[in-house]
N, C-alpha and C positions, 0 to 999 in steps of 0.2 A: 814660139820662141824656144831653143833649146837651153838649155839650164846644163849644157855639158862642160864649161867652165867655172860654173860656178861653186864655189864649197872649199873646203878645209878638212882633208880626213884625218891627219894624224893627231895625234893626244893633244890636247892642249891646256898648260896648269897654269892659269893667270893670277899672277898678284894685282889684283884693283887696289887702286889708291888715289883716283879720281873724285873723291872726296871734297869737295869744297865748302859747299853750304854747310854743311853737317860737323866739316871739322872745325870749320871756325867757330861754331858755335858749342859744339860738345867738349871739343879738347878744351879752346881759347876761352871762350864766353864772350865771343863779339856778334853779337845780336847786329840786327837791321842796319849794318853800316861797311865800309870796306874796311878789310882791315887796313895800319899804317904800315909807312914802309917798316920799319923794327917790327913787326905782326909781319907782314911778309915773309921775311928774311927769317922769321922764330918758324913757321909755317914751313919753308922749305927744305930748315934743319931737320924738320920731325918728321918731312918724305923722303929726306935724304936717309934717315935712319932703315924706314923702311926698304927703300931700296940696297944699300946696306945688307939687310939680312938677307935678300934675297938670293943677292950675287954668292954669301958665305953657305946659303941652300946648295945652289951651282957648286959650291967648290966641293962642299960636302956629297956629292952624288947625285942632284936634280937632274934628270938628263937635258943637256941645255936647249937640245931641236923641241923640250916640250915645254918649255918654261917661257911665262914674256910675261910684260907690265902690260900694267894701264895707268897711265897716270895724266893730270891736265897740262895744261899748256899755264895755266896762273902761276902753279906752283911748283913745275915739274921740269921746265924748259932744258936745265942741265942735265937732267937724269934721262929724258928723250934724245938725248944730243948724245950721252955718253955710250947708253943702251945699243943706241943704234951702231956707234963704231965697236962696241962692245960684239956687236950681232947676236943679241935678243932678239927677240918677236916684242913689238912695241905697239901698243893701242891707244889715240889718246879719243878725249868724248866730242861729241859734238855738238852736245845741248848744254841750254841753262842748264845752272842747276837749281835743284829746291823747284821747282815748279810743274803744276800739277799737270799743265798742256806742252806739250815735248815744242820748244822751239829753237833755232839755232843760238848758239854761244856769241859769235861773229855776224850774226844777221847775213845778208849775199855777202858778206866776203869769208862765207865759210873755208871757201876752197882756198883761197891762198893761206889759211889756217893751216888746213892739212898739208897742202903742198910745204909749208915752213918746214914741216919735220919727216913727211911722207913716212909715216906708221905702216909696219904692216896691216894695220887695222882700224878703223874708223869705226869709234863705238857711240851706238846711242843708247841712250833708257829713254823708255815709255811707260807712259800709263795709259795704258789701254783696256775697255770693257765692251765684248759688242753690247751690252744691256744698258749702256749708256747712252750720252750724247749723243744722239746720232751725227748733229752738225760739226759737235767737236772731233768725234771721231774723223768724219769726211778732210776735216780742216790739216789734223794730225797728219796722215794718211797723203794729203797732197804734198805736204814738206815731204815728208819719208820716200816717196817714192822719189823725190830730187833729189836727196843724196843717194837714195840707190842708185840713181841711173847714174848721177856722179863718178861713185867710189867705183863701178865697172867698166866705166870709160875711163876712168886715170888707172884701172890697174890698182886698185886699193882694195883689201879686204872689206868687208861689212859687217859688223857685228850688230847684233840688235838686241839689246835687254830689255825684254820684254816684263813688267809688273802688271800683272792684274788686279788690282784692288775691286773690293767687292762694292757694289751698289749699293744704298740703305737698303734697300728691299732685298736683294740679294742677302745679308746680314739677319736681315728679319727672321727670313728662312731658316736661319740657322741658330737661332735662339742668340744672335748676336755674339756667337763664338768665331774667334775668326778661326781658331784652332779644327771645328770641324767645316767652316766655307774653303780653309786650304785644301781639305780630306776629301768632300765632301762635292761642291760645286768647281772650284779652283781648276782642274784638271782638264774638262770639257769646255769652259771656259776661254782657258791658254790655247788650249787645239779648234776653236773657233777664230780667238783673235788671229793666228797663224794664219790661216787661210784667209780670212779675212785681209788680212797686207799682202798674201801672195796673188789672191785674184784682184789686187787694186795696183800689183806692177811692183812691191815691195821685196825684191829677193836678196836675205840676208846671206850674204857664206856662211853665218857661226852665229846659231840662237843661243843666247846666255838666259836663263829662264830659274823662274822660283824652283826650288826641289821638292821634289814628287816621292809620295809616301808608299806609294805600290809598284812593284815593276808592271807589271798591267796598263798604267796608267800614262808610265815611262815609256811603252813600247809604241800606245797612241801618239805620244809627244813626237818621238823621233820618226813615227811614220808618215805625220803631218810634215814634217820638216822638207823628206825626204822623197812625197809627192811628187806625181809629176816628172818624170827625169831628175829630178834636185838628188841624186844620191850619193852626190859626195858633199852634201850641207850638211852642218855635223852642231849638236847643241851641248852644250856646256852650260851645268849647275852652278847659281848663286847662291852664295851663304846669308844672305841677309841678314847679317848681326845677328845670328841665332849661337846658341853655345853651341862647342866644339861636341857632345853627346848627338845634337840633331844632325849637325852636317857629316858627322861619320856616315850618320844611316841614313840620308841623302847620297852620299857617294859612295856606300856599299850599294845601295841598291840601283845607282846609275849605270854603275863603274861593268855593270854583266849586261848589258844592255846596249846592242849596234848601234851605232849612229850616237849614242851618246857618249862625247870624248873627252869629258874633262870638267873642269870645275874652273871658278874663278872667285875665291874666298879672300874677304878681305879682313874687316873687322874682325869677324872670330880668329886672327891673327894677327894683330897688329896694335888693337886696340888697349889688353892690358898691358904690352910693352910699352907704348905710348905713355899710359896713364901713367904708370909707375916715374918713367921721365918726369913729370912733369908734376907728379908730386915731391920729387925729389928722394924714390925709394932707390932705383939705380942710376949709371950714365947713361950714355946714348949707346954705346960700347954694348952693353953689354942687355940691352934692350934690342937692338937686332941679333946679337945671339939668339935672342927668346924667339925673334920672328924667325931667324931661319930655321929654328928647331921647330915651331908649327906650323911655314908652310914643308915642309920637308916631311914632317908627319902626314900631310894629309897628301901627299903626292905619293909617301910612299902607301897610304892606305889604297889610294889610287889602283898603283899598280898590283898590289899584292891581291885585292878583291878583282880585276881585269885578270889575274890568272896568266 
């Protein structure tokens, strides 16, 4: 199979805010139930915010060919609609969310999901470990490669967010620190799982992946990616709600590094804006001021360490 269509090379600085499980629960406090329509409607103001700062990033010097969202289709539908006549780069996900085995959001009618808004990009997250499941893996792995073959036959990007969380045993290893299993095991790990979805028929354009502590480590990631004829597949760093000290030196040390293009940081920008909302320390106003001043910060660290 050639892999000469496939990829994404130029920079790419994603605002994620596909968020669901997580905000309803961490912003809201709504546990194990849907939110109501008023929780909706409070839900979409606080993505519209974010989006908001995004665009005053834009106005302020983001370069707009490297800037896009990500955002769902629950919460997001105007701001995907906007984005798009706006001409962003737009991602939205494809999985539940909150759950540990990747399945679709839409069950088979994923694809008129995507087609509703036709994203540059069709993102999923995984949890994937080869030291795991093996059935669950096999199980994961069969969906995944339907939306690849999908997102390539309609002409959609593929973005694949890959998590590896560690095994017990894996953990054990490690005196139960996840701080040195990221260091540590994490690394050969992610460049197993990689290959692993490429020889089961999984080819993402754009790996979104945990950040990597060594460039050494960084240069496996993106050679794995890049395999094979795949050498315009290009991977982008996650923030993982980590403070903004880690993901600087996650994206210093990406940002020199071929094949790795860009980032897609969410929470570590968005999150104390948010909170403050909604403790009632600022508006809404002036909470994405806040976010477009840190993602704009880490785009521009972006650039300055890419040299």
């Amino acid at each position: 199979m050639s892999h000469h269509n496939i990829g994404f090379t130029g920079d790419l600085f994603v605002m994620p805010f596909d968020h669901r499980g997580s905000f309803q629960e961490k912003l809201f406090g709504i546990k194990g139930r849907a939110p109501t329509p008023a929780e909706t409607q409070e839900i979409c103001t606080y993505k519209k915010t974010i989006y908001e700062g995004f665009k005053k990033a834009v106005q302020a010097g983001v370069p707009k060919n490297k800037a896009g969202i990500l955002v769902d289709e629950q919460f997001g539908s105007e701001i995907l609609k906007d984005a798009k006549a706006q001409g962003f780069m737009t991602a939205c996900p494809a999985e539940k969310s909150g759950q540990d085995e990747f399945d679709f959001e839409y069950g088979a009618e994923f694809g008129a999901h995507i087609n509703k808004f036709n994203p540059s990009f069709v993102k999923v997250l995984v949890r994937y470990n080869p030291e795991s499941d093996p059935v669950l893996n096999k199980r994961q792995a069969e969906r995944l490669k339907k939306l690849s073959d999908y997102c390539h036959a309609e002409k959609n990007k593929f973005m694949f967010e890959l998590l590896v969380p560690a095994t017990a045993k894996q953990l054990a290893t490690c005196g139960g620190e996840t701080a040195r299993y990221d260091k540590d095991l994490r690394p050969a790990l992610m460049v197993r799982s990689m290959k692993e979805m490429q020889d089961f028929g999984v080819e993402p354009d754009v790996w979104k992946l945990e950040g990597i502590e060594t460039r050494e480590d960084s240069v496996k990631v993106a050679s794995q990616a890049r395999t094979g004829n795949r050498d315009q597949v290009g991977v982008i760093v996650l923030g993982r709600g980590e403070n903004a000290e880690k993901v600087k030196h996650w994206l210093t040390t990406a940002a020199k590094v071929p094949g790795l293009i860009g980032f897609a940081v969410g929470r570590t920008i968005f999150w104390e804006p948010l909170k403050g909302v909604k403790e009632g320390k600022w508006d809404h106003a002036q909470a994405s001021d806040q976010v477009a001043k840190n993602y704009k910060g880490f785009c521009d660290l972006w650039i300055a360490a890419r040299g």
